[in-house]
C-alpha positions, -999 to +999 in steps of 0.1 A: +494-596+174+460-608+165+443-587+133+421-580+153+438-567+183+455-546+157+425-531+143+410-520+178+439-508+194+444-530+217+478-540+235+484-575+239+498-570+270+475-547+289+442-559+273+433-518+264+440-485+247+458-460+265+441-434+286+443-400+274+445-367+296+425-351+269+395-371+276+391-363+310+371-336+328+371-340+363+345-322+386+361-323+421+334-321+452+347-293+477+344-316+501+370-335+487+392-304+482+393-307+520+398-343+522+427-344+503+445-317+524+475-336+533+510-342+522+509-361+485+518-397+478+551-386+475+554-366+507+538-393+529+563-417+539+589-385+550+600-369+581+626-348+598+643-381+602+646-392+566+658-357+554+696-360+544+712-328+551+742-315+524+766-314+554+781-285+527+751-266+536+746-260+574+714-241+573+700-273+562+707-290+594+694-261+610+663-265+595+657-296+610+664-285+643+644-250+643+612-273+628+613-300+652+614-269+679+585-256+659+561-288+660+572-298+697+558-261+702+526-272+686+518-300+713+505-296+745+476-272+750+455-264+721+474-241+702+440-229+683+426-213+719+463-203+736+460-183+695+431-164+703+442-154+734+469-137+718+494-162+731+518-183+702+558-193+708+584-205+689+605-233+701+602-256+727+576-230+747+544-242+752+512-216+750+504-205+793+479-181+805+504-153+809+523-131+782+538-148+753+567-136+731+554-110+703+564-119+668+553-141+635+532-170+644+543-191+610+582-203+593+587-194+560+610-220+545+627-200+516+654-212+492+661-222+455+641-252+438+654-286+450+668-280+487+643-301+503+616-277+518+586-298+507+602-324+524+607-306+553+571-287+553+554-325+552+577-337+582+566-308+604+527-318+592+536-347+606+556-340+634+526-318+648+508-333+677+473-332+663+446-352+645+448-354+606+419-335+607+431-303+623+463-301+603+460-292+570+487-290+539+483-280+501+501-255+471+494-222+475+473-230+443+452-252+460+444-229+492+434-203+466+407-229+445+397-239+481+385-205+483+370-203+455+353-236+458+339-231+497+339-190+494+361-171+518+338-169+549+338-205+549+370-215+544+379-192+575+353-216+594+370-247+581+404-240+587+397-222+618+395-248+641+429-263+628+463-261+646+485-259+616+483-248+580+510-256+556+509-238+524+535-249+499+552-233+465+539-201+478+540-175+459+517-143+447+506-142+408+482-115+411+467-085+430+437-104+442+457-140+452+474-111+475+444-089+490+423-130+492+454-146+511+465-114+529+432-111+546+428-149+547+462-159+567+451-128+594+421-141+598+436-178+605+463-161+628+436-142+650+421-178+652+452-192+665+461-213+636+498-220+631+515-214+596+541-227+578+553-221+543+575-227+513+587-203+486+611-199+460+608-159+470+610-140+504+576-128+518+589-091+515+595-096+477+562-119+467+543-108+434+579-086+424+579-092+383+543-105+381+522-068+387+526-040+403+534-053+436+547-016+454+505-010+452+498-036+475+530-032+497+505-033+527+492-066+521+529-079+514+541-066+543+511-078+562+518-117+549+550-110+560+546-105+594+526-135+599+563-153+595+597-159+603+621-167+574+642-193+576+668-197+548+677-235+533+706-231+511+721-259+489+714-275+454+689-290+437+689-326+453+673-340+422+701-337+403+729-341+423+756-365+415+732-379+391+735-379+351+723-350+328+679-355+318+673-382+293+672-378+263+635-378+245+625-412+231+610-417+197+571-411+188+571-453+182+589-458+215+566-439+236+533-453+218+546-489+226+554-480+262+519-466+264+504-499+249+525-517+272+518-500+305+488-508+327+472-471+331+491-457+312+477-427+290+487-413+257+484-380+246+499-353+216+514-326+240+500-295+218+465-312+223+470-319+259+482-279+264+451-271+246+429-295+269+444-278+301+431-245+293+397-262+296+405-279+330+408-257+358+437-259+375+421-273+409+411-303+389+446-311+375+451-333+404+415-356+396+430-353+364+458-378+367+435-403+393+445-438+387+471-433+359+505-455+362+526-433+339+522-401+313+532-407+279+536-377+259+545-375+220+555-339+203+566-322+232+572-288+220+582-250+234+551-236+251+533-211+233+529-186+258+525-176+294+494-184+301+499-221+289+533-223+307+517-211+342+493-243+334+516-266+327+536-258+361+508-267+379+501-304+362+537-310+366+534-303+399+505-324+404+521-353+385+554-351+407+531-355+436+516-385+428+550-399+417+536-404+382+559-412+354+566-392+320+576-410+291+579-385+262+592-377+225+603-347+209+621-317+229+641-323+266+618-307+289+649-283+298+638-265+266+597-263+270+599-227+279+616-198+264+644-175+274+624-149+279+599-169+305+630-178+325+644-141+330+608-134+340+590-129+368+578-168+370+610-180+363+618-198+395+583-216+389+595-228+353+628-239+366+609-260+396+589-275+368+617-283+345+634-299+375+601-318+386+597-328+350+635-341+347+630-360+375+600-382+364+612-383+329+642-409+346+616-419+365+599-430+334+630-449+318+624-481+324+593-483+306+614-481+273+629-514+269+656-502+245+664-474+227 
């Protein structure tokens, strides 16, 4: 290395410094928060077809079948106007003029972390017989910041006119997420909009552990009756058959790798948990634009709830994209505490642990040697 590559920074590889996370602060358009209502890098190339059922696990088989049923149901005539005449079937029934079946107009895909239902929520986006445009799929945490971005009347208007919604990682952190989406997801039924819907929790028990959720048992119960539950049993494919996470690298390792990698960036984890309280979380996506890998030195416990519910989402974000993370100092199996994981967002820190396993083998090969 030239002295004065050295003295700037530079790799002599990749002809820059590493990007940091803590430099950016994305301001994301609404318009785009629209746009980019589809299934994630990692979600595009999937369908029904390419789902591998455990054939331990037969609900997973029936899965398939019951959402196949479920989007053939969607085709024909427009499901948005057969909705407002009341009219919405499961199945292979198509929407007539007369009386239609009573019931939920949306599935509810609900099992553990790992089973596959992401998988199988982007396969029935797109298995439905309708332009890109009228289909629409995002976290739970991204409807909610679409909301707050476009303001609840039009939000109704945009998603109105669509014949599917898919919300996935659904789940209720607060009393107003549940009045907001309660009174959102009626509105969307009364306009015929179809619904479909991942969770780590049933609809009956959503926000039990994170507030008082018996004083909103109305709007719980009202969210549940938009679906019908189906159950997908089985374990976490990210891990099955394969070898225990990796084991952290060194500071000086993950610095090279960083130097080394095209787009790569380089952060201290305490400072990047410190820049993501200043991000909101609808930006975490914009925050990883264009980055080829996440290197991370110091990773450490998180201090507190707060942080850890922030961190979820970024991993979550990053596993979409299918982005890399190279890091030092703790597994991620030990970045929350044992009191977060007999809490009330447990099943959201064991999805992120999982997530963040995941890319961490992912990010192996970016080490040359240990």
């Amino acid at each position: 290395m030239s002295s004065s590559t050295a003295a700037s920074g530079l790799s002599p590889l990749t002809g820059a410094a590493p990007l940091s996370l803590c430099a950016r602060e994305p301001h994301v358009p609404a318009d785009r928060l629209v746009a980019e209502m589809v299934p994630p890098p990692r979600f595009d190339g999937v369908r029904f077809a390419t789902y591998i059922p455990d054939p331990n696990q037969p609900s997973q088989a029936e899965a398939v079948r019951v959402l196949e049923d479920f989007a053939a149901g969607l085709g024909g005539a427009d499901t948005a106007s057969a909705g407002r005449r009341g009219l919405f079937g499961f199945g292979k029934g198509r929407a007539k003029a007369a009386k239609a079946p009573a019931g939920p107009r949306g599935i509810y895909l609900d099992g553990g972390y790992g089973v596959g239902k992401t998988h199988l929520l982007a396969s029935l986006w797109h298995a439905t017989p309708a332009e890109p445009a009228r289909k629409a799929f995002g976290t739970f945490v991204e409807l909610t910041n679409l909301v707050g971005a476009l303001g609840f009347q039009k939000t109704v208007e945009t998603l109105s006119g669509h014949r599917l919604l898919c919300i996935d990682e659904f789940e209720l952190d607060d009393p107003g997420d549940t009045v907001l989406v309660s009174t959102l997801l009626g509105r969307l039924v009364e306009a015929g909009v179809a619904l479909a819907a991942t969770s780590n929790t049933l609809p009956g028990k959503l926000g039990e552990g994170r507030f008082a959720a018996a004083d909103f048992l109305r709007e719980i119960q009202g969210l549940s009756a938009h679906f019908r539950t189906l159950r997908i049993d089985g374990e976490d494919y990210r891990h099955r058959g394969l070898p225990e996470a990796p084991a952290p690298f060194s500071d000086e390792q993950v610095t090279k790798a960083a130097h080394a990698t095209a787009n790569a960036s380089l952060d201290a984890f305490p400072d990047l948990l410190d820049h993501l309280a200043k991000v909101h979380p609808s930006r975490y996506g914009a925050l990883t634009d264009g980055l080829a890998a996440v290197c991370l030195t110091g990773v450490r416990p998180v201090p507190d709830q707060s942080t850890a519910l922030r961190l979820v989402v970024l991993a979550d974000r990053l596993y979409d994209r299918e982005v890399p993370v190279l890091a030092s100092g703790l597994p991620f199996d030990r970045l929350f505490s044992e009191e977060m994981l007999n809490g009330g967002y447990r099943k959201k820190y064991f999805r992120a642990i999982s997530r963040l396993t995941a890319l961490a083998r992912d990010a192996e090969g970016l080490v040359e040697s240990r």
